[in-house]
py3Dmol code that shows the C-alpha trace and the ligand (Angstrom):
import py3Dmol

protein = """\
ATOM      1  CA  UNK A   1      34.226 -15.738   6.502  1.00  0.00           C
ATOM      2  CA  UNK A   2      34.268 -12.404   7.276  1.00  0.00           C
ATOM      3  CA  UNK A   3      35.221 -10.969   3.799  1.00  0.00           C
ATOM      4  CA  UNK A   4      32.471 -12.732   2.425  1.00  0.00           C
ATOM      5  CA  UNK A   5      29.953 -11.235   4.605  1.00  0.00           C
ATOM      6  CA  UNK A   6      31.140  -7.622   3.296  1.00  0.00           C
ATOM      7  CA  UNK A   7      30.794  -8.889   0.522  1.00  0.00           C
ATOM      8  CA  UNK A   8      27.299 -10.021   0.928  1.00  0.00           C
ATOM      9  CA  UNK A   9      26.661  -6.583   3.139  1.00  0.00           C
ATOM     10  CA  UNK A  10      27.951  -4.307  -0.182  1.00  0.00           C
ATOM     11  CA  UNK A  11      25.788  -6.502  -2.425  1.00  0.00           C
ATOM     12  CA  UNK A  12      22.897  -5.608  -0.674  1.00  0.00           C
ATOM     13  CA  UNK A  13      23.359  -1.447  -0.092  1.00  0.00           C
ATOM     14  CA  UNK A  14      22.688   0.877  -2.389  1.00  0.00           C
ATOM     15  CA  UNK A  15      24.555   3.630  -0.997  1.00  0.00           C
ATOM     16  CA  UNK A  16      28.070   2.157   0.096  1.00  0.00           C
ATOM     17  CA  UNK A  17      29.692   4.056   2.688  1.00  0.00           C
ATOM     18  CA  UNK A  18      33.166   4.978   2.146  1.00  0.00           C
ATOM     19  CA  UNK A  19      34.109   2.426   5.230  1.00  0.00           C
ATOM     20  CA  UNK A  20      32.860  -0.315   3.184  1.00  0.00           C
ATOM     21  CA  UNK A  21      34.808  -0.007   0.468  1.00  0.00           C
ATOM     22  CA  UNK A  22      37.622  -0.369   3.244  1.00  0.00           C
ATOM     23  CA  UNK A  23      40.425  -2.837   2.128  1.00  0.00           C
ATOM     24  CA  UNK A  24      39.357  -2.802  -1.984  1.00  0.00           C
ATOM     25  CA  UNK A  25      41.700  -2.023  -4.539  1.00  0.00           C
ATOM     26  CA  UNK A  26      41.365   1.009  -7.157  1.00  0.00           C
ATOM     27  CA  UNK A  27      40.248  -0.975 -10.179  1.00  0.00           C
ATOM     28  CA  UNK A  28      37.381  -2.801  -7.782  1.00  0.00           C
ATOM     29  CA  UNK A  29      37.020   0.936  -6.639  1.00  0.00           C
ATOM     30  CA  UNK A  30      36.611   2.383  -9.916  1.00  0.00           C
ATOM     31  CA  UNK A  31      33.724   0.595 -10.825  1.00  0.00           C
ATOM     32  CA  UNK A  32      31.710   1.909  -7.948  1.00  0.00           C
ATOM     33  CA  UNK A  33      32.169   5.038  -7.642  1.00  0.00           C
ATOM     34  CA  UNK A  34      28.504   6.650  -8.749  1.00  0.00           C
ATOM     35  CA  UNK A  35      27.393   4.091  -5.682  1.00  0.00           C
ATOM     36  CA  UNK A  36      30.142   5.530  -3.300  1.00  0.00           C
ATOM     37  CA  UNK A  37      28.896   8.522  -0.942  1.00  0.00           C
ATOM     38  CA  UNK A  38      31.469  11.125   0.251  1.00  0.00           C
ATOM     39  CA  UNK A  39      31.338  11.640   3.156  1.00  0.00           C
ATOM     40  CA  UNK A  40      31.475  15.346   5.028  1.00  0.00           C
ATOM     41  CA  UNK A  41      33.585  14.246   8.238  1.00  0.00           C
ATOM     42  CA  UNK A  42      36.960  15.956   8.090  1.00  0.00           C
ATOM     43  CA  UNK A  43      39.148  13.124   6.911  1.00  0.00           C
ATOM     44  CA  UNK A  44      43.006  12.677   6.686  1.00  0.00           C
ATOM     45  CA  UNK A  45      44.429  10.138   4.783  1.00  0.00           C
ATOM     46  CA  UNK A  46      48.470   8.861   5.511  1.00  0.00           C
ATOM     47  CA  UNK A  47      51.065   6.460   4.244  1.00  0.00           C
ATOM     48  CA  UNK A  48      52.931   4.379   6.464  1.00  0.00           C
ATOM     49  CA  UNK A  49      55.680   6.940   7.436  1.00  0.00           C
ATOM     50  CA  UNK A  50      59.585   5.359   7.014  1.00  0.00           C
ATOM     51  CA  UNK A  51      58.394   1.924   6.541  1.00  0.00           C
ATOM     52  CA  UNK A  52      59.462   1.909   2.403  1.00  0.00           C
ATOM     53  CA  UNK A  53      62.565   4.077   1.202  1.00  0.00           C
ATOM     54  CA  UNK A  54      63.333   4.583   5.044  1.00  0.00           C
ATOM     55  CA  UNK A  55      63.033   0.710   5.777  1.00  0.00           C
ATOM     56  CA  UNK A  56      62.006   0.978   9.038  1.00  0.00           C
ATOM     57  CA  UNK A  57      60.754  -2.546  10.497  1.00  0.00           C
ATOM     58  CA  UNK A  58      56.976  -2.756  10.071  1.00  0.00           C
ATOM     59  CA  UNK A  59      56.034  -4.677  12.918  1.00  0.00           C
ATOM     60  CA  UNK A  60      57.329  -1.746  15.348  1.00  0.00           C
ATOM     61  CA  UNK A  61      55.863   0.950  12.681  1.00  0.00           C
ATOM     62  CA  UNK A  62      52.035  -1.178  13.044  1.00  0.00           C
ATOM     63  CA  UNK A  63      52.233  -0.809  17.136  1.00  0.00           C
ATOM     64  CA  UNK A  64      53.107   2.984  17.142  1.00  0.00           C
ATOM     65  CA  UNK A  65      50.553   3.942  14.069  1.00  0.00           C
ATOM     66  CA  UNK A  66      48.126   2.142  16.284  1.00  0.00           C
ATOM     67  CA  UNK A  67      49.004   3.392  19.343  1.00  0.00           C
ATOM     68  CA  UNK A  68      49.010   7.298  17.991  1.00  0.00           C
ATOM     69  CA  UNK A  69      45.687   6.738  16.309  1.00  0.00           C
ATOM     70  CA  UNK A  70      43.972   5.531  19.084  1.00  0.00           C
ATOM     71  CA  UNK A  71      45.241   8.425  21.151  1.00  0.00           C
ATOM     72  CA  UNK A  72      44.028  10.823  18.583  1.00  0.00           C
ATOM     73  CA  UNK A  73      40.830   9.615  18.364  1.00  0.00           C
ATOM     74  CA  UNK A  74      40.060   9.442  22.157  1.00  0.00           C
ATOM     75  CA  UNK A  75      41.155  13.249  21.691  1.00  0.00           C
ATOM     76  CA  UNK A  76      38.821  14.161  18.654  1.00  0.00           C
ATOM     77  CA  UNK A  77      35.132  13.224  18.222  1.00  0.00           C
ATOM     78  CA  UNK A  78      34.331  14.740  14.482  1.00  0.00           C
ATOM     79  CA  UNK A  79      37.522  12.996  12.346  1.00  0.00           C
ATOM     80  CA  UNK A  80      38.910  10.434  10.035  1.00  0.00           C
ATOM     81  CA  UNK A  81      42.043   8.550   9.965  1.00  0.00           C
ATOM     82  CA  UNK A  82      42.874   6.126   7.090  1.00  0.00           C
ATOM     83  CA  UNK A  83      45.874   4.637   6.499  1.00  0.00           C
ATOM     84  CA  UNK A  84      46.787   4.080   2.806  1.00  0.00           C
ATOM     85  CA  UNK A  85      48.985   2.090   0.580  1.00  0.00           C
ATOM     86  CA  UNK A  86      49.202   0.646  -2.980  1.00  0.00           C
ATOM     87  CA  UNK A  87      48.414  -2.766  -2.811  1.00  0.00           C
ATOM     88  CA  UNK A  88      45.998  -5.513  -1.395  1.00  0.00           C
ATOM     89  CA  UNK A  89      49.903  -7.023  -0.413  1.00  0.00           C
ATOM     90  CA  UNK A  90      50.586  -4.375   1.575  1.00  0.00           C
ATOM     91  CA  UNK A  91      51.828  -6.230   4.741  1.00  0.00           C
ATOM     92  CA  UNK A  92      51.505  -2.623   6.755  1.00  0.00           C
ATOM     93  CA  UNK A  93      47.892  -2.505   5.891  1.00  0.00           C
ATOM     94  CA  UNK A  94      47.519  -5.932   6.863  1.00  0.00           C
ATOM     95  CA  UNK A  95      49.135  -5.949  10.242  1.00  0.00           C
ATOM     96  CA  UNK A  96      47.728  -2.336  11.025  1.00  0.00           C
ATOM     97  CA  UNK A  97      44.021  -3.641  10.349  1.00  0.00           C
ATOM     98  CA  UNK A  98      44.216  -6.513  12.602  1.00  0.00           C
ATOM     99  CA  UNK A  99      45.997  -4.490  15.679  1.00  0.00           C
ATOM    100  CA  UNK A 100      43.617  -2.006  15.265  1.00  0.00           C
ATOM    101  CA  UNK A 101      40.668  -4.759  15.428  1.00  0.00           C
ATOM    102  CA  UNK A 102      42.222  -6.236  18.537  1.00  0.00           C
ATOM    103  CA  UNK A 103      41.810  -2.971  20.399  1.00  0.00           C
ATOM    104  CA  UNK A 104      38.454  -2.255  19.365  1.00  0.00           C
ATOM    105  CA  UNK A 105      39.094   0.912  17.542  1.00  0.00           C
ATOM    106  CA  UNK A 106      35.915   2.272  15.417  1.00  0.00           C
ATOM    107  CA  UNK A 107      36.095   1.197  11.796  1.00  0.00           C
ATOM    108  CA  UNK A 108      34.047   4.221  11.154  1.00  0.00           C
ATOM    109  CA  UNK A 109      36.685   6.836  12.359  1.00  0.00           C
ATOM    110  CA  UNK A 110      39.995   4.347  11.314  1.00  0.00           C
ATOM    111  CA  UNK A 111      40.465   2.392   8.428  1.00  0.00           C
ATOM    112  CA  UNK A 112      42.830   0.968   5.880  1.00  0.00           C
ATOM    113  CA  UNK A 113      41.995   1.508   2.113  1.00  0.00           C
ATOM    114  CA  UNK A 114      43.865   0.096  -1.014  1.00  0.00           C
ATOM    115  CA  UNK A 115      44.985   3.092  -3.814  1.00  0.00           C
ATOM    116  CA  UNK A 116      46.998   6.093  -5.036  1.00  0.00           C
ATOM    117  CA  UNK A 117      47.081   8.103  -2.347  1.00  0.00           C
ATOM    118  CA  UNK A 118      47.012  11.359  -5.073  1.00  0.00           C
ATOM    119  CA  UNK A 119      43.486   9.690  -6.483  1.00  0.00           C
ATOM    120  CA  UNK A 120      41.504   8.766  -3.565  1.00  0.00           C
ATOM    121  CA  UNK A 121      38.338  10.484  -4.842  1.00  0.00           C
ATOM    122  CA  UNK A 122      38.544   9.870  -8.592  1.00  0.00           C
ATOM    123  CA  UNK A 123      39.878   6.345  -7.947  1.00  0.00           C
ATOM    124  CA  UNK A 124      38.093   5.132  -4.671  1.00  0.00           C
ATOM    125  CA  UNK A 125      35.437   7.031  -3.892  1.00  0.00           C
ATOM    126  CA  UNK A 126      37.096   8.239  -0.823  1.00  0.00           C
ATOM    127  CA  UNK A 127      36.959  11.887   0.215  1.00  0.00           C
ATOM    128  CA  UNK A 128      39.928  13.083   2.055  1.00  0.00           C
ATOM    129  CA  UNK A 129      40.428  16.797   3.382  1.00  0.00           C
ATOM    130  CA  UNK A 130      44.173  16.259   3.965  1.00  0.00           C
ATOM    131  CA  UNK A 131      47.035  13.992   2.781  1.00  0.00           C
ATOM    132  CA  UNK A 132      49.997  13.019   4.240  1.00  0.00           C
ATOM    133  CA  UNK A 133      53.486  13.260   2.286  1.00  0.00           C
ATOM    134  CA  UNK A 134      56.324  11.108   3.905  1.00  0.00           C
ATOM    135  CA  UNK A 135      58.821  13.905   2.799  1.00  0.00           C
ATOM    136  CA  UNK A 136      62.257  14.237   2.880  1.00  0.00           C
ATOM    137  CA  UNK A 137      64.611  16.632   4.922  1.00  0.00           C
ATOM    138  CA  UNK A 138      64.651  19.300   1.844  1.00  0.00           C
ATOM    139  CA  UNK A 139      60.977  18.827   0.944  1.00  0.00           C
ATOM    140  CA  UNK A 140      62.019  18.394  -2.018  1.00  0.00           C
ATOM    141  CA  UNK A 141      59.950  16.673  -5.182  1.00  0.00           C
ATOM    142  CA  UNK A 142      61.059  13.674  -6.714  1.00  0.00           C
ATOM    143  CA  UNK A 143      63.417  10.428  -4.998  1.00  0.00           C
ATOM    144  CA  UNK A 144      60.030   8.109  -5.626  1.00  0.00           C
ATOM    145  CA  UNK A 145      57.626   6.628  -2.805  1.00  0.00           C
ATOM    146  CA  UNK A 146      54.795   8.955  -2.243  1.00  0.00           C
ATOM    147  CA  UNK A 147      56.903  12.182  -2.619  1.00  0.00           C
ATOM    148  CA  UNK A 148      57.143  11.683  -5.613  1.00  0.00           C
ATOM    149  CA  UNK A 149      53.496  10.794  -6.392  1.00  0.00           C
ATOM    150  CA  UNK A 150      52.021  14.070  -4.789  1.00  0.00           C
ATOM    151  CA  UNK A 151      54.046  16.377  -5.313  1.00  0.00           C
ATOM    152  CA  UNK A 152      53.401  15.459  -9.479  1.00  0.00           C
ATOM    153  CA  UNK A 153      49.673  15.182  -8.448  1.00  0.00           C
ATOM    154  CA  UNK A 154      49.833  18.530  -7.245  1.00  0.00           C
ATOM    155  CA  UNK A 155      51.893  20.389  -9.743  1.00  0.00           C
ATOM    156  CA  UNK A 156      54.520  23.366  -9.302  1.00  0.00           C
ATOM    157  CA  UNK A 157      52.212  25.217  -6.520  1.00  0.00           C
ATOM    158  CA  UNK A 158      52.638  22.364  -3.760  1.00  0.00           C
ATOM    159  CA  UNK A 159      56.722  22.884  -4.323  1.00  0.00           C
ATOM    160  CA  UNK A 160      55.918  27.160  -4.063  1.00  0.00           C
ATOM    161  CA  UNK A 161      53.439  27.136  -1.103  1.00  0.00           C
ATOM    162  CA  UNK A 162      55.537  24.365   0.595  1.00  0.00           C
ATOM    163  CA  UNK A 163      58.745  26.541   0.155  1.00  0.00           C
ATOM    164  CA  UNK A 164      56.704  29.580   1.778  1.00  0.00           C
ATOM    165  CA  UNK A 165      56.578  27.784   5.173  1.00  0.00           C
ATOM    166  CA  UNK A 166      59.852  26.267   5.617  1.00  0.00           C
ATOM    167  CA  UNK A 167      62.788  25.370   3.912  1.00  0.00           C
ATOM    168  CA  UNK A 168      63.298  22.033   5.512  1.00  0.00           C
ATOM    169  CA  UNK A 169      61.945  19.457   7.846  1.00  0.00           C
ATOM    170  CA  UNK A 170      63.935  17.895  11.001  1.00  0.00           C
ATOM    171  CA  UNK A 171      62.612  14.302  11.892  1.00  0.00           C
ATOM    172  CA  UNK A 172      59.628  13.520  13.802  1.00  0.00           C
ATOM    173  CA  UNK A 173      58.479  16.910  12.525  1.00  0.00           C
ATOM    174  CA  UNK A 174      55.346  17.713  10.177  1.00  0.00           C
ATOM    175  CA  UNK A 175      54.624  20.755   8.222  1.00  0.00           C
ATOM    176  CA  UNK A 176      50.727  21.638   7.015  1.00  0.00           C
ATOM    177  CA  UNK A 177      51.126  23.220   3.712  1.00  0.00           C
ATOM    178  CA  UNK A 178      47.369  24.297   2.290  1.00  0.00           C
ATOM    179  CA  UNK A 179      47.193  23.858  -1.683  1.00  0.00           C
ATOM    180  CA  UNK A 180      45.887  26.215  -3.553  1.00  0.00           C
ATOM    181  CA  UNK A 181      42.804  25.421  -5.332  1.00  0.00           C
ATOM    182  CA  UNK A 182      44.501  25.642  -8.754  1.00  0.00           C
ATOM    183  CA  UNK A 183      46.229  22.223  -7.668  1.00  0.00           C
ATOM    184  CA  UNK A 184      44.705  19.685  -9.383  1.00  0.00           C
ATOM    185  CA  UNK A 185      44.908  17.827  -6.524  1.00  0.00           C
ATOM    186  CA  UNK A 186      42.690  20.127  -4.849  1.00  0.00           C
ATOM    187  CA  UNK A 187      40.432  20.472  -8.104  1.00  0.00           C
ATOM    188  CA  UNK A 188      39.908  16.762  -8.791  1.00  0.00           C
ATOM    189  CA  UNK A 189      40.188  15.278  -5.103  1.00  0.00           C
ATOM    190  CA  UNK A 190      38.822  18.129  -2.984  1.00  0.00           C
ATOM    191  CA  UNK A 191      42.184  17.465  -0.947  1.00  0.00           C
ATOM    192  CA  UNK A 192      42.689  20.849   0.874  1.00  0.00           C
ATOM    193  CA  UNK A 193      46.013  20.358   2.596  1.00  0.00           C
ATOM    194  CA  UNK A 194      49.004  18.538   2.704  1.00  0.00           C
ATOM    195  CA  UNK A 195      50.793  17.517   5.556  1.00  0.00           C
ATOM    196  CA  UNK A 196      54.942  16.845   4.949  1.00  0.00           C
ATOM    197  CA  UNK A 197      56.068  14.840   7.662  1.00  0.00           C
ATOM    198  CA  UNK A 198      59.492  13.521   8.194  1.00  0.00           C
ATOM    199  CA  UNK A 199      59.704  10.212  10.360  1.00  0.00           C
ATOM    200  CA  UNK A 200      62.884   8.372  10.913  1.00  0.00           C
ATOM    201  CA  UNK A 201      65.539   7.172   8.775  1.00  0.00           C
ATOM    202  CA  UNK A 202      67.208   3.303   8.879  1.00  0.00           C
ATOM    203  CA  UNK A 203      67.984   3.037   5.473  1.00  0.00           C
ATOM    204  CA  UNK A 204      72.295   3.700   5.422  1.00  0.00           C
ATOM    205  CA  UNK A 205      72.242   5.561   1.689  1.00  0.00           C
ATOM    206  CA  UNK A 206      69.803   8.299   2.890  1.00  0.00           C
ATOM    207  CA  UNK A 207      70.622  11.208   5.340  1.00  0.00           C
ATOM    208  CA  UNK A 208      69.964  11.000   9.558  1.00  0.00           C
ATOM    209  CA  UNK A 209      70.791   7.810   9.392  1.00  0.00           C
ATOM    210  CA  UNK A 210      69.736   5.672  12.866  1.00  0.00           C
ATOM    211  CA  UNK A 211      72.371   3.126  12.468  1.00  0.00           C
ATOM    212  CA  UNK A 212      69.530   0.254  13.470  1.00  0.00           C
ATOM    213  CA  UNK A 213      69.161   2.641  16.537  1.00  0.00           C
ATOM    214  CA  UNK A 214      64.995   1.661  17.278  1.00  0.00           C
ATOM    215  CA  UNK A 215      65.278   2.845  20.211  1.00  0.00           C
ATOM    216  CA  UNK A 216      65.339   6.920  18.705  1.00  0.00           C
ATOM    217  CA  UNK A 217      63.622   5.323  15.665  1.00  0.00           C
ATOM    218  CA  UNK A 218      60.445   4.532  17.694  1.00  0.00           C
ATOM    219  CA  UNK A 219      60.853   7.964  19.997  1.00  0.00           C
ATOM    220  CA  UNK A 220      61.343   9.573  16.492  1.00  0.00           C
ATOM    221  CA  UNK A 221      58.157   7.741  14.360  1.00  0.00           C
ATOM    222  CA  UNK A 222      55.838   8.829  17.777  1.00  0.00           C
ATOM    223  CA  UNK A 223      56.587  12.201  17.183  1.00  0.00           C
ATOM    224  CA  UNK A 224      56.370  11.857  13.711  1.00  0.00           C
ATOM    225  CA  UNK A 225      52.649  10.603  14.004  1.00  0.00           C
ATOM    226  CA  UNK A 226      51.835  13.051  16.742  1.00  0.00           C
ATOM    227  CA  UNK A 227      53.255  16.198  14.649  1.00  0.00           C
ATOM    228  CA  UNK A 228      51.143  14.474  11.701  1.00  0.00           C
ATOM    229  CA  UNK A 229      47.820  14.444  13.562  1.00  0.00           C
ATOM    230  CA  UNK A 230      48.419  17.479  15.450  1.00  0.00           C
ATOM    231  CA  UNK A 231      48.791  19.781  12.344  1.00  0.00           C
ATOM    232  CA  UNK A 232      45.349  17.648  11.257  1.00  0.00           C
ATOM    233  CA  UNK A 233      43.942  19.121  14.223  1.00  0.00           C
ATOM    234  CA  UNK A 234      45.598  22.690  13.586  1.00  0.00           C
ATOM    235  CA  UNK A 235      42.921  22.367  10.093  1.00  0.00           C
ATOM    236  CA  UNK A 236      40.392  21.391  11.780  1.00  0.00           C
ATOM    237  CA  UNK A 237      40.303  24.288  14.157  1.00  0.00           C
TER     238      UNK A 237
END
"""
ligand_1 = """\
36
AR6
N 49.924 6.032 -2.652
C 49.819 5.405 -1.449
N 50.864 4.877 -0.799
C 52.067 4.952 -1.386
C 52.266 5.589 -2.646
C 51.118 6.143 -3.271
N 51.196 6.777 -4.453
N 53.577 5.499 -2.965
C 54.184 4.839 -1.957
N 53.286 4.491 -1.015
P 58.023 5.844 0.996
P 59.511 6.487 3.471
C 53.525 3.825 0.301
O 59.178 5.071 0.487
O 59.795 5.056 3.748
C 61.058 9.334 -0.577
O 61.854 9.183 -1.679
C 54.625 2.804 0.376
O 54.188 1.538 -0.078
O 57.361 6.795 0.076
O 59.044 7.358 4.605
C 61.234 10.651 0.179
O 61.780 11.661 -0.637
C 54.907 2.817 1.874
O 53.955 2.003 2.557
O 58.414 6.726 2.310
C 62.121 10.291 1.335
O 63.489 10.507 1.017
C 54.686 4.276 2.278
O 53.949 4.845 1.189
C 61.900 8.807 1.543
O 61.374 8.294 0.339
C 55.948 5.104 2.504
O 56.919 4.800 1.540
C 60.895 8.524 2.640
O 60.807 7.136 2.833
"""
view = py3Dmol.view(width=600, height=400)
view.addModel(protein, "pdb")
view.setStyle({"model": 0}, {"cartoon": {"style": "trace"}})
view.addModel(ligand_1, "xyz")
view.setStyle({"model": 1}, {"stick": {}})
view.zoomTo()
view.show()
């Protein structure tokens, strides 16, 4: 099958590109990462926005991430979009990767990849210019998911310069914070910029609540993405 023929395919390169180790998990990424080239292309790396804490339903969250990535990469030639998450389980990353195959987008310039979102580099191999945080409303550190995780990756300065550009985030908005190069996160994986973005909300206990409203949770996760990848593009410029 096909998993078998990458398999065969990384046996046999010396060099594997960081779209072949597309789909692994960090410990299988850890052990090849002298054999892993970085790559230069401007790369940002995302979680699935709303689809954890913010239980948004994942088979409408798979359409729209494909739908805005496609539309940003008909837009922009030189870039990278991967969508992350923790596990080999992760039904996201599942349904995401086999949209995205059914529309023919370029597994060079999209893919999923298995890890810590805050290790890419150290862990996987993978170098990302940008990550995306799916924040909350106060963009504040802390309440778990991958808030939690980089704003400890990063340290106090992602809380500082983050505070320096806004003091909260309205949904469906984004907010490119750059981290200093003291960050660790920008010392150990060369990640440059964070991007905060706030997507929709259908879990009752947190705030903006949608009240199982998908019709302004969809209108409100497509601006989400589009803020996301626009203030990718803002870097890139
Ligand atoms: N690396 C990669 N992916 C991760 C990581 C990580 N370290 N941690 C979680 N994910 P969530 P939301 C995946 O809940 O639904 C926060 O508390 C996870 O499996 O972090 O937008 C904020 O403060 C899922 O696929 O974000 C907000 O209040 C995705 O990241 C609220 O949760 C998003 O999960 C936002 O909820």
């Amino acid at each position: 099958d096909s998993s078998c023929l990458e398999q065969k395919k990384m046996a046999s390169t010396v060099s594997v590109s960081d779209k072949e180790v597309e789909h692994r998990n960090l410990s299988d990424n850890l052990s090849g990462v002298s054999a892993v080239s970085v790559s230069d292309i401007p790369t940002l790396a995302f979680p699935s926005i709303s689809t954890a804490d913010f239980q948004f339903d994942i088979e409408k969250a798979s359409d729209i991430i494909v739908e805005k990535v496609e539309e940003f990469l008909n837009k922009v030639t030189n870039a990278r979009l991967v969508l992350v998450d923790l596990t080999h389980r992760s039904k996201i990353l599942s349904m995401v990767k086999a949209r995205a195959a059914l529309k023919h987008i370029d597994t060079d310039r999209f893919f999923t990849f298995v890890g810590d979102i805050t290790q890419l580099y150290t862990g996987g191999g993978l170098h990302c210019t940008a990550i995306a945080n799916a924040a909350n409303w106060r963009l504040k550190p802390g309440g778990g998911g991958v808030n939690a995780a980089i704003f400890n990756a990063a340290g106090p300065s992602l809380e500082t310069a983050t505070k320096e550009r806004a003091g909260y985030l309205s949904p469906g908005s984004a907010l490119v914070v750059h981290l200093p190069s003291s960050s660790p996160l920008h010392k150990k994986q060369g990640v440059s910029h964070v991007i905060h973005v706030l997507g929709p909300n259908m879990n009752p206990q947190r705030p903006n609540f949608l009240n199982n409203d998908y019709k302004k949770g969809c209108e409100v996760l497509r601006e989400a993405y589009s803020s996301l990848f626009n203030g990718f593009l803002s870097i890139l410029k």
